[in-house]
N, C-alpha and C positions, 0 to 999 in steps of 0.2 A: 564516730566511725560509721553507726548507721547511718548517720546526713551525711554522711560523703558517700556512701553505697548507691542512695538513691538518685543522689546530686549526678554519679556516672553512671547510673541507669538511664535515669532521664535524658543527660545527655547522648547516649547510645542512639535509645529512640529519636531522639530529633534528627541525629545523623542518620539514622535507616529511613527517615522520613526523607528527608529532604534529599537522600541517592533515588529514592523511592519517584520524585518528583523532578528530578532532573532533566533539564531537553536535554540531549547527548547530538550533536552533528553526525550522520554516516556519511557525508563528502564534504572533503577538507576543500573543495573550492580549485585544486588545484590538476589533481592526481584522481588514479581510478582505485587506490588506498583504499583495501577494506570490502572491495566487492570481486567475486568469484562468477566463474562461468558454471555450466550446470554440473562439471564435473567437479566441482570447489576447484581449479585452481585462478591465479592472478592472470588480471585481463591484461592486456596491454592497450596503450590509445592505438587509434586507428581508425574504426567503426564510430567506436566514443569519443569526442574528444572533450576533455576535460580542462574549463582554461576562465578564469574572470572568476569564477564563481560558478559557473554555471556548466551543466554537465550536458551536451550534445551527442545527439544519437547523430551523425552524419551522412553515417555509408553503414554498409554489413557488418554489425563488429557483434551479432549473437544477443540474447539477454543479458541480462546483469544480476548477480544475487549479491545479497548480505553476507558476507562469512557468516554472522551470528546469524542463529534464531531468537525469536522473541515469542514471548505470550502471551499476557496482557499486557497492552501497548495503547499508544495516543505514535500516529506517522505521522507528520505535517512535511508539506510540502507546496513548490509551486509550479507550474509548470505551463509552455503554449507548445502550439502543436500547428506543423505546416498545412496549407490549404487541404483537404481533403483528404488528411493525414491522420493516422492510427496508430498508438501507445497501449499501455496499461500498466498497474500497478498490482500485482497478484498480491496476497500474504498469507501467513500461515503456510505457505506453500511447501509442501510433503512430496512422497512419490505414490504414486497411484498406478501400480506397474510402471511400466517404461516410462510413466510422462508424470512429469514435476507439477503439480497441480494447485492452485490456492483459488480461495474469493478472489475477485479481479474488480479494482476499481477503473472504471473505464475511462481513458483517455482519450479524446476524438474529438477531429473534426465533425459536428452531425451530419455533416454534406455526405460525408463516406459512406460509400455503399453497406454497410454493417449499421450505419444507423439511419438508412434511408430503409431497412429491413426489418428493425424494430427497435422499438424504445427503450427497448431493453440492453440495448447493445449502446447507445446513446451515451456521450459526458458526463460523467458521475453515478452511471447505475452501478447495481453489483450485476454484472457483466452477463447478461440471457437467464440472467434470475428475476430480479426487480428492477423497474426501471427510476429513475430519479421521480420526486413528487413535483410538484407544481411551485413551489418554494425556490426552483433550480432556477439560477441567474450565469448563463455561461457568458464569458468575455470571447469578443470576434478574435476571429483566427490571425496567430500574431501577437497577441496581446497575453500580458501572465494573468492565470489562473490561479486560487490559494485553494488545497485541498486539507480533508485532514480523513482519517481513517482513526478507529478508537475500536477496540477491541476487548471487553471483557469477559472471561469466559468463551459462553456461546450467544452473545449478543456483539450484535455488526451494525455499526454507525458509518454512513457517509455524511461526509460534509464537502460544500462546495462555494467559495466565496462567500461564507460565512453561515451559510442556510444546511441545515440539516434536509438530505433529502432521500436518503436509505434509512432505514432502521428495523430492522429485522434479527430476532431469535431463532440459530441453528437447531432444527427439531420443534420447532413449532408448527402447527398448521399451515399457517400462512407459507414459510419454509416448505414445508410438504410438497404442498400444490407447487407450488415454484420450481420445485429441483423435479416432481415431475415433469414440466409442460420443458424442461432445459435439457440441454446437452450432454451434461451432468448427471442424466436421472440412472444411469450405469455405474454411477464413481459410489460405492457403498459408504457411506459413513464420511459423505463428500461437507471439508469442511467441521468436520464436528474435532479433531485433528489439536489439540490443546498448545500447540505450538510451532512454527515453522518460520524459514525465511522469508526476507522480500523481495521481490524478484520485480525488477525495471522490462520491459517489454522492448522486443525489438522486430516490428510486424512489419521491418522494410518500410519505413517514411521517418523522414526527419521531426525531430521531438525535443524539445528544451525542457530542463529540471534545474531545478535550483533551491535550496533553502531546504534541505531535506535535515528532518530531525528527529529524532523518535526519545519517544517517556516510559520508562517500563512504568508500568502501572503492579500496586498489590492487588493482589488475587485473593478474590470477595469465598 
């Protein structure tokens, strides 16, 4: 009886391991299924259109959120972006008074005038915080991009076509300095926010996404 106790413990734990470890898809490829506007309710196509696999920003059709929030997480995703064209990928995103606010991984063409203004605003940065490192490999305009975002705790990983090129601790020095010299340096507690949605960006320019998958991760 005690070897079957721990025979379905054990087993327990593997199964919490391995939900623990799961990529989970948030777009089925077909449909806007599963993502909200800022008010939580159901988008309709239109702006988005949703078809092949691949989830297109077209025309006006607003942001895009998760229904769920997440916490610690791994997002993977891929994505290209029209000539001169501007996305992003917020998360953890909360409210901050009136305005829905998260880290922002930056989507962009660097031609666009937001990254011809800093590097900070540039392909892969955490968005007028840090700018991507030297490590950063972007594919021309048109062509897919593989992203991944990893989140545990108050530590922030970008990744970009395979190179790590953010990594930064919320409430670190380094963080400090940063959320001073940003836009940000008014949002109190900007970020430090232990869980929040993901939120697709919609800056008025055409944007492709595709393969989008998230991992909850255990919480260290």
């Amino acid at each position: 009886m005690k070897y079957l106790a721990r025979t379905l413990a054990l087993a327990a734990l593997v199964s919490t391991s391995a939900a623990e470890d799961k990529w989970v898809s948030i777009f089925d490829g077909e449909t806007l299924k599963g993502w909200t506007n800022s008010g939580g309710k159901a988008v309709e196509e239109g702006g988005w259109i949703a078809e092949k696999g691949v989830l297109h920003r077209k025309g006006k059709g607003g942001d895009l959120y998760t229904a769920k929030s997440y916490a610690d997480f791994e997002f993977r995703w891929e994505w290209k972006i029209s000539k001169k064209g501007n996305s992003g990928v917020k998360y953890r995103v909360t409210n901050y008074g009136k305005a829905k606010l998260g880290p922002e991984y930056q989507v962009l063409d660097d031609a666009h005038p937001d990254g011809a203004k800093s590097i900070k605003r540039q392909a892969g940065s955490l968005y007028d915080l840090l700018a991507a490192n030297d490590k950063k490999k972007l594919k021309a305009v048109g062509e897919w991009n593989s992203s991944r975002v990893v989140v545990k705790g108050l530590h922030l990983q970008h990744y970009l076509n395979g190179e790590l090129v953010v990594d930064v601790t919320v409430g670190s020095d380094e963080w400090k300095e940063a959320l001073k010299n940003s836009k940000f340096k008014g949002k109190e507690n900007f970020a430090a926010n232990p869980s929040g949605q993901i939120f697709l960006q919609d800056h008025g320019d055409e944007v492709w996404y595709r393969k989008l998958a998230v991992k909850e991760l255990k919480a260290e």
